[in-house]
PDBQT receptor file of N, H, CA, C and O in Angstrom, charges set to zero:
ATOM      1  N   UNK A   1      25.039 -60.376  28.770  1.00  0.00    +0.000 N 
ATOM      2  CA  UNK A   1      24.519 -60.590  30.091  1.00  0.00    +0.000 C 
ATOM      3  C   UNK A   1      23.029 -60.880  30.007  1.00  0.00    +0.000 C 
ATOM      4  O   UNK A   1      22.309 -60.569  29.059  1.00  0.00    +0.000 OA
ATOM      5  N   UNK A   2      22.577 -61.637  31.333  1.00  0.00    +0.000 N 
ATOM      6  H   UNK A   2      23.162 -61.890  32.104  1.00  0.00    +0.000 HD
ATOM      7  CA  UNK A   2      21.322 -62.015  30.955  1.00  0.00    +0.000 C 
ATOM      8  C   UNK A   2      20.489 -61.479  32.308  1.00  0.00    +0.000 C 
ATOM      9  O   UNK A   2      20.995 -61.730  33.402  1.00  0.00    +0.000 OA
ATOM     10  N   UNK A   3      19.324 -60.805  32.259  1.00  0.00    +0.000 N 
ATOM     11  H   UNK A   3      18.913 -60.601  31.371  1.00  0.00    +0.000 HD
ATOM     12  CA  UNK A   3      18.414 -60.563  33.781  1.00  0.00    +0.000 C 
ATOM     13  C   UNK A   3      17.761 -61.178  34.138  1.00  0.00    +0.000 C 
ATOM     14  O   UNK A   3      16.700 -61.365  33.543  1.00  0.00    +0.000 OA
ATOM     15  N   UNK A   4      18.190 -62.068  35.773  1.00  0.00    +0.000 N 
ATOM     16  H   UNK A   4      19.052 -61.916  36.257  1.00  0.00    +0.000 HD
ATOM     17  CA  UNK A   4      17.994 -62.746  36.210  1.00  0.00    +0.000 C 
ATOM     18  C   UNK A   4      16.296 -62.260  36.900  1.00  0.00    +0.000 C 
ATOM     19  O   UNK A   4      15.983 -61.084  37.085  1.00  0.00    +0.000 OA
ATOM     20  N   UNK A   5      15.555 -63.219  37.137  1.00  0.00    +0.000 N 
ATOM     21  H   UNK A   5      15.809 -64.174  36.987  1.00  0.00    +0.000 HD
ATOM     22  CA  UNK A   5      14.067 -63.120  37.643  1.00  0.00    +0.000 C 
ATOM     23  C   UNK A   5      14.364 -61.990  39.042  1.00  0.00    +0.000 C 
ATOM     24  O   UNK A   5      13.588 -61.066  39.286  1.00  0.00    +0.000 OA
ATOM     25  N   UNK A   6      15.378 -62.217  39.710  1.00  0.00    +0.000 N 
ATOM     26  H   UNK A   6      16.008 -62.968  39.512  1.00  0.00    +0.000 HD
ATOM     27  CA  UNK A   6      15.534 -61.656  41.123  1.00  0.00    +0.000 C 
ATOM     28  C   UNK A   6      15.806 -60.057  40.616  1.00  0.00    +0.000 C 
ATOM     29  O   UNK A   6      15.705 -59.231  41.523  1.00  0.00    +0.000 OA
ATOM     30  N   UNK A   7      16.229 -59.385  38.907  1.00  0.00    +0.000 N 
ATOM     31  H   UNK A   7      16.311 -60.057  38.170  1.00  0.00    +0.000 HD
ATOM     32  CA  UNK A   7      16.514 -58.293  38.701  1.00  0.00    +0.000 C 
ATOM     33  C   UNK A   7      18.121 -57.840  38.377  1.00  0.00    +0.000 C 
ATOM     34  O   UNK A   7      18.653 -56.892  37.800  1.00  0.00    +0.000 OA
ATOM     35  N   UNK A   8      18.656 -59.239  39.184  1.00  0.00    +0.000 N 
ATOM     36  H   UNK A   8      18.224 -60.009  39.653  1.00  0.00    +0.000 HD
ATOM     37  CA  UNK A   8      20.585 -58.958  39.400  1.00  0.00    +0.000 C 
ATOM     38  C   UNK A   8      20.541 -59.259  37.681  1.00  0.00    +0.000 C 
ATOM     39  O   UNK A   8      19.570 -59.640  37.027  1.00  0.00    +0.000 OA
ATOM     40  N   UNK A   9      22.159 -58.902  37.121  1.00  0.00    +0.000 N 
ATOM     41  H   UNK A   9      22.948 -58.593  37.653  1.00  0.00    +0.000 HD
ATOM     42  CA  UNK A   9      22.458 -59.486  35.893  1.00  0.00    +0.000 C 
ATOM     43  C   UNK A   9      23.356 -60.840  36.073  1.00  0.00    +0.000 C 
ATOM     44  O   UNK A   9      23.678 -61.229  37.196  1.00  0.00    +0.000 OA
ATOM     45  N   UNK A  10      23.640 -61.356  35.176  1.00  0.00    +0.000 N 
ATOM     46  H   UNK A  10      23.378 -61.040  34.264  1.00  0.00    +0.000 HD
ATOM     47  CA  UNK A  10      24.446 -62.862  35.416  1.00  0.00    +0.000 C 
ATOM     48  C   UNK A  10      25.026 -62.648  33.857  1.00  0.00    +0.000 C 
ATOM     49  O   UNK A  10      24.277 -62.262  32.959  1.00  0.00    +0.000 OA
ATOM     50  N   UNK A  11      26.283 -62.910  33.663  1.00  0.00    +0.000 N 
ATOM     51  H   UNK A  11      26.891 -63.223  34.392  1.00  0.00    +0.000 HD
ATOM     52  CA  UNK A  11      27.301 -64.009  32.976  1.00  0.00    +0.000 C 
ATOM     53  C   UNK A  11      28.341 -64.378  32.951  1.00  0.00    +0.000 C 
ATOM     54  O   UNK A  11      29.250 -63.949  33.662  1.00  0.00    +0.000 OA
ATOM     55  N   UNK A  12      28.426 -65.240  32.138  1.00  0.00    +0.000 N 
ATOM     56  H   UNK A  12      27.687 -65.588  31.561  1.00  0.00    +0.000 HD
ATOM     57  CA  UNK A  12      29.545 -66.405  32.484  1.00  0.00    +0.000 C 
ATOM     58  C   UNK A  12      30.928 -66.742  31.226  1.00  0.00    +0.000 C 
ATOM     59  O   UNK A  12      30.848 -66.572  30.009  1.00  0.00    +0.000 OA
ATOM     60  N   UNK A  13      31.667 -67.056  31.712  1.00  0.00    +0.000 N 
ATOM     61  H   UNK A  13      31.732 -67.194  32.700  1.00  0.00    +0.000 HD
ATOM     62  CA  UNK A  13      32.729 -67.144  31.329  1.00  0.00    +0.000 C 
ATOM     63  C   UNK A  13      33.781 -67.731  31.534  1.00  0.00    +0.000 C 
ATOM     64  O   UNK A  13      34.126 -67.745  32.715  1.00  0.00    +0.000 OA
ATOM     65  N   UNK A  14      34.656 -68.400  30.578  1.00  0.00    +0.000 N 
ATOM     66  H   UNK A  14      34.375 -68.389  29.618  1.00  0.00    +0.000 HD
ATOM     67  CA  UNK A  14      35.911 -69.107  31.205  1.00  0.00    +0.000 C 
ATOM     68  C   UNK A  14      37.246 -68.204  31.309  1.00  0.00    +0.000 C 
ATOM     69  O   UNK A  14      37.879 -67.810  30.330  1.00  0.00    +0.000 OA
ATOM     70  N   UNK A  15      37.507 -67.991  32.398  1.00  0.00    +0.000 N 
ATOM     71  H   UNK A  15      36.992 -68.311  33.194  1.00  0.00    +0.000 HD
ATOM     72  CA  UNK A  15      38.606 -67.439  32.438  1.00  0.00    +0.000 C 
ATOM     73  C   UNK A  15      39.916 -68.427  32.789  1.00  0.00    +0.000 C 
ATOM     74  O   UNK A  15      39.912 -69.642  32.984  1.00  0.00    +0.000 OA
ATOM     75  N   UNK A  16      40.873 -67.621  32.800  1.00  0.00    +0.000 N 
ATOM     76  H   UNK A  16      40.877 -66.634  32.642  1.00  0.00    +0.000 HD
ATOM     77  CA  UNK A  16      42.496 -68.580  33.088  1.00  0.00    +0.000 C 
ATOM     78  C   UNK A  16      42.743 -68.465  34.630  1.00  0.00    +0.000 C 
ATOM     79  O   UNK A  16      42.353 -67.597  35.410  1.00  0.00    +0.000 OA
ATOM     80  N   UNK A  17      43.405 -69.444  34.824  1.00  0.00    +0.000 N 
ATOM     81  H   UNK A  17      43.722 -70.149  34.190  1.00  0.00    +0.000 HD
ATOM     82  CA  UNK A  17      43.731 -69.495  36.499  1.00  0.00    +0.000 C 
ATOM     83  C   UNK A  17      44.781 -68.784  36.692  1.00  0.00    +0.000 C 
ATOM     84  O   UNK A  17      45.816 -69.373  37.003  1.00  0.00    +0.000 OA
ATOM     85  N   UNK A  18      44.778 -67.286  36.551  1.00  0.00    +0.000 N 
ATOM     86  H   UNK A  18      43.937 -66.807  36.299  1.00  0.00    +0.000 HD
ATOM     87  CA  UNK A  18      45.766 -66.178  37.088  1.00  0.00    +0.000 C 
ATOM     88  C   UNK A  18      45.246 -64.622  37.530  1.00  0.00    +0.000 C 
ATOM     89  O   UNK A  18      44.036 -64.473  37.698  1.00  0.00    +0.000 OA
ATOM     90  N   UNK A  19      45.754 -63.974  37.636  1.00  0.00    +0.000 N 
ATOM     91  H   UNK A  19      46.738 -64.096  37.499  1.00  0.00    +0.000 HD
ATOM     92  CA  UNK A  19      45.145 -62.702  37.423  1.00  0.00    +0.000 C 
ATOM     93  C   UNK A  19      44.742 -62.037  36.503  1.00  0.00    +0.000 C 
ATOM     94  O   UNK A  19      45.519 -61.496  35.717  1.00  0.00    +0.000 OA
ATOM     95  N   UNK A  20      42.865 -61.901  36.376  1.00  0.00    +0.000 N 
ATOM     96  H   UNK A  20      42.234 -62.340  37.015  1.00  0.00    +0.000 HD
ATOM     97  CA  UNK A  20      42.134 -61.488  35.483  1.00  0.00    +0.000 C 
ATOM     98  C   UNK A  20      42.140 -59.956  36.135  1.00  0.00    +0.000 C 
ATOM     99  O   UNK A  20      42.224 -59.592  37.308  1.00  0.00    +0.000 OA
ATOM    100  N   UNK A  21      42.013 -59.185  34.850  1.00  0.00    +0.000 N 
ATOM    101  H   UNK A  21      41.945 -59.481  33.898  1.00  0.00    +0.000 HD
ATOM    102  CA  UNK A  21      41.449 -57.261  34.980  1.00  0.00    +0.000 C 
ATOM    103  C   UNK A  21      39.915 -57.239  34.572  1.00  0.00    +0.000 C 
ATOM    104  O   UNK A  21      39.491 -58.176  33.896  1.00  0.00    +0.000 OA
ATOM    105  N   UNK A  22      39.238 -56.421  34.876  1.00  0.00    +0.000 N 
ATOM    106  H   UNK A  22      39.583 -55.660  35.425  1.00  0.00    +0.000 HD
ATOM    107  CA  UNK A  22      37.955 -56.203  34.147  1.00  0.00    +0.000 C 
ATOM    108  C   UNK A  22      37.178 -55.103  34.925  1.00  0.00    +0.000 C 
ATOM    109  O   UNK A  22      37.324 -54.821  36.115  1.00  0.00    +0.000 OA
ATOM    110  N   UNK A  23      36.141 -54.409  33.837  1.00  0.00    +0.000 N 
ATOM    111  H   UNK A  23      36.023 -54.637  32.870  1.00  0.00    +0.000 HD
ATOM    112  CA  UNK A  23      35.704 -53.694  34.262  1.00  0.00    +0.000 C 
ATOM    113  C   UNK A  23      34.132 -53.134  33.751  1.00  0.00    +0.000 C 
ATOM    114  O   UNK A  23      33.860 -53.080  32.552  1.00  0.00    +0.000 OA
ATOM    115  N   UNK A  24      33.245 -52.768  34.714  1.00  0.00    +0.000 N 
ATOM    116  H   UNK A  24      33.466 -52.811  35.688  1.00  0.00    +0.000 HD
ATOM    117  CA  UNK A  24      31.553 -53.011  34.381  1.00  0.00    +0.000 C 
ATOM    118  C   UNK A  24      31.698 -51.318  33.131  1.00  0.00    +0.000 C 
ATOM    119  O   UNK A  24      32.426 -50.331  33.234  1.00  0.00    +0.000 OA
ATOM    120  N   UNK A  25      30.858 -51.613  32.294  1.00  0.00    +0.000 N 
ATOM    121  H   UNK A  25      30.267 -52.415  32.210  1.00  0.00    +0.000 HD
ATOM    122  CA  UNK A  25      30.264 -50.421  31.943  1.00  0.00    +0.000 C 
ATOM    123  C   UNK A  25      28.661 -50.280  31.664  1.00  0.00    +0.000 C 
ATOM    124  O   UNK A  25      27.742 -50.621  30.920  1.00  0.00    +0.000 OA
ATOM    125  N   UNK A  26      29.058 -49.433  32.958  1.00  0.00    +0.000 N 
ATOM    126  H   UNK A  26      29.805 -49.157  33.562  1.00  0.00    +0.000 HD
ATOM    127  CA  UNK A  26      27.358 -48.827  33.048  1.00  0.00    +0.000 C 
ATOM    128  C   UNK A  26      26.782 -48.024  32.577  1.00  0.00    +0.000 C 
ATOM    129  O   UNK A  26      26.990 -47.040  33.287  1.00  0.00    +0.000 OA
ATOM    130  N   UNK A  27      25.913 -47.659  31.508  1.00  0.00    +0.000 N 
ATOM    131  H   UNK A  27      25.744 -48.458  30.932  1.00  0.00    +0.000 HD
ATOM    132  CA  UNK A  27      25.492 -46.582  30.787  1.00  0.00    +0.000 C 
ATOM    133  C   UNK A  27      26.423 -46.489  29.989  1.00  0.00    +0.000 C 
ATOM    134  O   UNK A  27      26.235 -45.582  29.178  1.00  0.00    +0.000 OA
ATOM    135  N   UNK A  28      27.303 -47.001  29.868  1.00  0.00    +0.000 N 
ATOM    136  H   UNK A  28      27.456 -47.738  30.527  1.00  0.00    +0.000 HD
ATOM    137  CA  UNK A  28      28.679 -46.238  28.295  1.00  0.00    +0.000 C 
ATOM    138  C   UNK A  28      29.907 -46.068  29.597  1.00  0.00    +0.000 C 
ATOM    139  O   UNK A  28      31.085 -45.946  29.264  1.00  0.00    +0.000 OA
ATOM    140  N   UNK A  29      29.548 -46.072  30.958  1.00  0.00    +0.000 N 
ATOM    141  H   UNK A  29      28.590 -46.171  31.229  1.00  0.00    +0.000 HD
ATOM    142  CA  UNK A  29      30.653 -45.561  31.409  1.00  0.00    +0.000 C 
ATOM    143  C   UNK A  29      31.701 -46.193  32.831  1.00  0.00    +0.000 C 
ATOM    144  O   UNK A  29      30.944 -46.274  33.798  1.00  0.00    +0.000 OA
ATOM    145  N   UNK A  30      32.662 -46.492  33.098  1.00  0.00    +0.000 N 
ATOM    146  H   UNK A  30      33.278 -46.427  32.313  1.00  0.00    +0.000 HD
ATOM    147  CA  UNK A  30      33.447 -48.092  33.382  1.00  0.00    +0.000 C 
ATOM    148  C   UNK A  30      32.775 -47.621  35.047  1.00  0.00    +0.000 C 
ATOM    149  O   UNK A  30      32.506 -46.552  35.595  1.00  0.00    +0.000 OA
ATOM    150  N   UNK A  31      32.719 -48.782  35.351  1.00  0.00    +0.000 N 
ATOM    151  H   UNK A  31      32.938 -49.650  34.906  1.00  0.00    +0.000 HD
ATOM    152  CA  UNK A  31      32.862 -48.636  37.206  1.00  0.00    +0.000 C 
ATOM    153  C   UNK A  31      33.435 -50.063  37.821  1.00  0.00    +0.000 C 
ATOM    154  O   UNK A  31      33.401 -51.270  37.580  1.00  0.00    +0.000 OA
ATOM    155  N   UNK A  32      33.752 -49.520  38.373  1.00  0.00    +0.000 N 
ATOM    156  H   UNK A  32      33.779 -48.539  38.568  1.00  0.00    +0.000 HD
ATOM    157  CA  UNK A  32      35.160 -50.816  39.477  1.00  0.00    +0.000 C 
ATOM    158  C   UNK A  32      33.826 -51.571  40.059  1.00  0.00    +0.000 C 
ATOM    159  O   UNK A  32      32.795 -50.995  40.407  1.00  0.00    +0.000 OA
ATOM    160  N   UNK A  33      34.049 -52.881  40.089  1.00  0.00    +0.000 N 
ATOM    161  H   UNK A  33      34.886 -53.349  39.806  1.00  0.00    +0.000 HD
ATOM    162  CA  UNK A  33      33.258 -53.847  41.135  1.00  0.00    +0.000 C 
ATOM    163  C   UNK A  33      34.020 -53.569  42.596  1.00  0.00    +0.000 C 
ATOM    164  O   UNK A  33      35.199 -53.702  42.924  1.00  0.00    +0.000 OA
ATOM    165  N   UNK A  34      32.872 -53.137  43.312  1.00  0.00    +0.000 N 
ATOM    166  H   UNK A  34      31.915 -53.029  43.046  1.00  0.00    +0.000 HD
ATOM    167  CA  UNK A  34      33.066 -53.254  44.303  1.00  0.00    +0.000 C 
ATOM    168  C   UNK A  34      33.250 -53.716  45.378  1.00  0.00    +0.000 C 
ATOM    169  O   UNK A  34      33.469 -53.173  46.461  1.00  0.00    +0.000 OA
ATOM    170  N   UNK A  35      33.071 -55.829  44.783  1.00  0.00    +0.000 N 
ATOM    171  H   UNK A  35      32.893 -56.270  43.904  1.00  0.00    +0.000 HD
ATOM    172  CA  UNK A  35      32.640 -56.956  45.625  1.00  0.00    +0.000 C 
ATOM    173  C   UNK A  35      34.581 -57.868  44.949  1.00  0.00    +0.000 C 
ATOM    174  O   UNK A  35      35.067 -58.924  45.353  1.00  0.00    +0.000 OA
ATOM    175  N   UNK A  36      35.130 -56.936  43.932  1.00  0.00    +0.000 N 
ATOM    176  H   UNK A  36      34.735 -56.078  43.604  1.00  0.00    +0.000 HD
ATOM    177  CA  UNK A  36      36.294 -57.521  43.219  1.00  0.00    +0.000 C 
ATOM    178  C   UNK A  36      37.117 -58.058  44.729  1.00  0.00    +0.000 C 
ATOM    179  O   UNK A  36      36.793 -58.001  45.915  1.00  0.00    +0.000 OA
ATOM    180  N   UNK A  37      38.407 -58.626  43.950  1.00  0.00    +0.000 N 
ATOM    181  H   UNK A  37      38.670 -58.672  42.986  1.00  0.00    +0.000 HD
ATOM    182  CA  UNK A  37      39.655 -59.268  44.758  1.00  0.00    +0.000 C 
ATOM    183  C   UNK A  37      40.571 -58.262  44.703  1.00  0.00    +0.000 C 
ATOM    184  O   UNK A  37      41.386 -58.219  45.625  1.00  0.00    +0.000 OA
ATOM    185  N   UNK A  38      40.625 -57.531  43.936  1.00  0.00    +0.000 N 
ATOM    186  H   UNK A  38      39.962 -57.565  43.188  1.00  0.00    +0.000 HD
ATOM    187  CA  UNK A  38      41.470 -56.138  44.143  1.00  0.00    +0.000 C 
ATOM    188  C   UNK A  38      41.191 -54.828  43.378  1.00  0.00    +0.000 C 
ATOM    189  O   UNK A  38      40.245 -54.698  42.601  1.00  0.00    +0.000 OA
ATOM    190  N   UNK A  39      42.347 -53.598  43.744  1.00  0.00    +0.000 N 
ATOM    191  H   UNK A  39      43.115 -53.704  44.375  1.00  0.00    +0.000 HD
ATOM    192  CA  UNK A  39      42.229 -52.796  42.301  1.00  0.00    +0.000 C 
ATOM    193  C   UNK A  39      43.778 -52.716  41.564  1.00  0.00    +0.000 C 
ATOM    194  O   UNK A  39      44.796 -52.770  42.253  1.00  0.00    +0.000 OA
ATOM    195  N   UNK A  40      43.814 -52.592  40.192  1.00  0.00    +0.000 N 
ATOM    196  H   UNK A  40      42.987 -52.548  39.632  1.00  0.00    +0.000 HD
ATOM    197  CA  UNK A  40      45.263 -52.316  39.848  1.00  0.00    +0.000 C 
ATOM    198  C   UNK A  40      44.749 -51.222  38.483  1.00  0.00    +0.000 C 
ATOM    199  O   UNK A  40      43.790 -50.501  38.207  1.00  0.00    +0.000 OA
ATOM    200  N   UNK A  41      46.046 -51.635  37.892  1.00  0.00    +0.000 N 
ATOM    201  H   UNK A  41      46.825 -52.221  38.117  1.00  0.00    +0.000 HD
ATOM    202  CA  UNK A  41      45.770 -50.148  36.475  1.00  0.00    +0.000 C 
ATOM    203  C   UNK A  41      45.974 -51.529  35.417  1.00  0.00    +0.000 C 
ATOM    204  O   UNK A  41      46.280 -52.702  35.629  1.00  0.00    +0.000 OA
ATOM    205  N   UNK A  42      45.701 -50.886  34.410  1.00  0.00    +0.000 N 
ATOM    206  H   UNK A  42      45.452 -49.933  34.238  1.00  0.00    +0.000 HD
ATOM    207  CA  UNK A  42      45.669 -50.924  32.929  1.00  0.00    +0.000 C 
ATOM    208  C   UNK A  42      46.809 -51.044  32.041  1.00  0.00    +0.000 C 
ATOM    209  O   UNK A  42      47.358 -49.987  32.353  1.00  0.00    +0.000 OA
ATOM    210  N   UNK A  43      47.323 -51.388  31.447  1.00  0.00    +0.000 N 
ATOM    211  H   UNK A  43      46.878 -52.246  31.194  1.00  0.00    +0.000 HD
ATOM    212  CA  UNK A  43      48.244 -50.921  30.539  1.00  0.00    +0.000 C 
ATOM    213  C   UNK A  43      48.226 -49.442  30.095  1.00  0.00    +0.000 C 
ATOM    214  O   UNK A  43      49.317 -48.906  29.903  1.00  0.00    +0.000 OA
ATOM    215  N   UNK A  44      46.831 -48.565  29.872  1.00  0.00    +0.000 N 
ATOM    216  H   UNK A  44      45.944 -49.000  30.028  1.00  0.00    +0.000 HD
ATOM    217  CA  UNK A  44      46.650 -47.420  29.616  1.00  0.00    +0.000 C 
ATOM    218  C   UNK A  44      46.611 -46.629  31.056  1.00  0.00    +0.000 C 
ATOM    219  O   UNK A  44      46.280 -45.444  31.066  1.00  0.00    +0.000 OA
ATOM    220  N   UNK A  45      46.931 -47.265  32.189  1.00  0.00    +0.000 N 
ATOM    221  H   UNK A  45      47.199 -48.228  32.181  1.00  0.00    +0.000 HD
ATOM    222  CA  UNK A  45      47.180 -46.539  33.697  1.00  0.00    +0.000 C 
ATOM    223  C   UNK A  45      45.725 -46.615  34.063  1.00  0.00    +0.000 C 
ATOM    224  O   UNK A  45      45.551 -46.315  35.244  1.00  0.00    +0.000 OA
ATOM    225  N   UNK A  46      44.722 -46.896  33.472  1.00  0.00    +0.000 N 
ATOM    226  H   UNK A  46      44.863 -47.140  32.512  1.00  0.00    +0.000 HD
ATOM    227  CA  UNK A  46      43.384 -46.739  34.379  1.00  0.00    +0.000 C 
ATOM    228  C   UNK A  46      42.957 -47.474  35.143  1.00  0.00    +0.000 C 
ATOM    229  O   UNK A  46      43.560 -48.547  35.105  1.00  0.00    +0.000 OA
ATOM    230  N   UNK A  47      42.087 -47.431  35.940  1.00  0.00    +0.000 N 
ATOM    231  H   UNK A  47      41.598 -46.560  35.970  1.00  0.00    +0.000 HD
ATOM    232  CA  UNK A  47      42.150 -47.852  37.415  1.00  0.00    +0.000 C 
ATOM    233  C   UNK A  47      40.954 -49.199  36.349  1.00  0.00    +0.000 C 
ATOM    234  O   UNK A  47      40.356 -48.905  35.314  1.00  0.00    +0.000 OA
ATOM    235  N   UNK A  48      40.932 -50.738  37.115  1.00  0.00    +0.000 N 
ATOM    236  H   UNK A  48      41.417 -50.977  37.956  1.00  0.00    +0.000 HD
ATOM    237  CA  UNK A  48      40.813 -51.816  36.410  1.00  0.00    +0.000 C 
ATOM    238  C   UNK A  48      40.458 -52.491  37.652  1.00  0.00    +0.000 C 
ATOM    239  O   UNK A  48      41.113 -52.153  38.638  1.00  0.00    +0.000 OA
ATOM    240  N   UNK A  49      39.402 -53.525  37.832  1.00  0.00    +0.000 N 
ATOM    241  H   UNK A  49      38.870 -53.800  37.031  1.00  0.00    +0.000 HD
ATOM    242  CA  UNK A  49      38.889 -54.319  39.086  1.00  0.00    +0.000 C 
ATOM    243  C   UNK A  49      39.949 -55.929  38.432  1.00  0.00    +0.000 C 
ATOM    244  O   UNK A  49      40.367 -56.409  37.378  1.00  0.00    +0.000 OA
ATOM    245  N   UNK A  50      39.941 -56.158  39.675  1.00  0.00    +0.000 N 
ATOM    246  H   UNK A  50      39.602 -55.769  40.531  1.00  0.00    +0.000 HD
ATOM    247  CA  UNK A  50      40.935 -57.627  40.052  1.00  0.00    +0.000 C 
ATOM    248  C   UNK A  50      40.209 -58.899  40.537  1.00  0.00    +0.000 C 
ATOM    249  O   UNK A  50      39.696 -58.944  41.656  1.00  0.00    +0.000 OA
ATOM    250  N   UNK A  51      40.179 -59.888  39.707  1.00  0.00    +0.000 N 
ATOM    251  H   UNK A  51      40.595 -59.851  38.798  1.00  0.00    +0.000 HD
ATOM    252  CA  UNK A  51      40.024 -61.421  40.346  1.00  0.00    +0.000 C 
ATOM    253  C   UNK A  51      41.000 -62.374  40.210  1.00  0.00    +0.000 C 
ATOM    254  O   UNK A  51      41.441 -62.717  39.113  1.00  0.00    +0.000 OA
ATOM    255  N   UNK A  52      41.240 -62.670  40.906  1.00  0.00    +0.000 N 
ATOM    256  H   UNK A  52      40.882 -62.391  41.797  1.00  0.00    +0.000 HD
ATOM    257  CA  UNK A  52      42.538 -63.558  41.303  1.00  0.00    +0.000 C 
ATOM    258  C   UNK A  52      41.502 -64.952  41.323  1.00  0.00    +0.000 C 
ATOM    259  O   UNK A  52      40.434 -65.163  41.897  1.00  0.00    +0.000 OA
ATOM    260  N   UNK A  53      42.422 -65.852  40.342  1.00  0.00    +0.000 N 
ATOM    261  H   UNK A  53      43.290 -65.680  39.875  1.00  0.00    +0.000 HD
ATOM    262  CA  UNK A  53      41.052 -67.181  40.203  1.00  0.00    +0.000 C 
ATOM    263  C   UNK A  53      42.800 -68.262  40.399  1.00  0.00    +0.000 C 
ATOM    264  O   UNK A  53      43.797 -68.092  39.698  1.00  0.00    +0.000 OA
ATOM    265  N   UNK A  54      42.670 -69.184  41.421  1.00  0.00    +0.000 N 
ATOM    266  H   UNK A  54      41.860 -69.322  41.991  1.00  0.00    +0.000 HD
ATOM    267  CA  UNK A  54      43.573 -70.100  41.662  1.00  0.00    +0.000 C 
ATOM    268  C   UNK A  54      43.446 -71.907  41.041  1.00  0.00    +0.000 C 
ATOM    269  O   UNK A  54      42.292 -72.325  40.941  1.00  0.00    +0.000 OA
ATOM    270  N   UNK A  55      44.147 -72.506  40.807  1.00  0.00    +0.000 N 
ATOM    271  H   UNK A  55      45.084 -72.166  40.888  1.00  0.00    +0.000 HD
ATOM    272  CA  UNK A  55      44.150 -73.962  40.273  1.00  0.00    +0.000 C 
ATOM    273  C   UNK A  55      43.498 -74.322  41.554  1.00  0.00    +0.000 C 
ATOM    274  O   UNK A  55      43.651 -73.699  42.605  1.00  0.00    +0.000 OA
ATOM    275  N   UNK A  56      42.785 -75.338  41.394  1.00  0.00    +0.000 N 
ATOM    276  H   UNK A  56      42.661 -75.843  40.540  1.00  0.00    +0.000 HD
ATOM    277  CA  UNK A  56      42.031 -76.280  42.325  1.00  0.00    +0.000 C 
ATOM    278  C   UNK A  56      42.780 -77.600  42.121  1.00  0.00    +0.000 C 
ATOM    279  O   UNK A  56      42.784 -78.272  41.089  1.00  0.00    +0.000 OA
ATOM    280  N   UNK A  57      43.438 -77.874  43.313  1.00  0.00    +0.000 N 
ATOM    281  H   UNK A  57      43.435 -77.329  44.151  1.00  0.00    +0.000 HD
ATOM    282  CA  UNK A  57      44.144 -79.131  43.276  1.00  0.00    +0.000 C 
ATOM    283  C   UNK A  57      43.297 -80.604  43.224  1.00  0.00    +0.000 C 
ATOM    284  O   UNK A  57      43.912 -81.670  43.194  1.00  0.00    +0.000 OA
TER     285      UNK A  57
């Protein structure tokens, strides 16, 4: 990640056009985006933030 002049962080990435999981770690320790498209679990059951990214016709 890179810090943007305004202080926010920024990066980037290609993801696949389906449902992506992910999750911030802050200090060593995970936190849900709070601005995400959903919440679901993990394969290991833990709670995991959601972006739903669609094909652009």
């Amino acid at each position: 990640m890179r810090r943007m002049p305004d202080g926010r962080w920024m990066a980037s990435l290609e993801l696949s056009h389906s449902h992506n999981q992910y999750i911030f770690l802050v200090d060593g320790k995970p936190v849900l985006d709070p601005n995400a498209s959903g919440k679901t679990r993990n394969e290991r059951n833990e709670p995991v933030s959601l972006i739903v990214l669609r094909r652009r016709l």
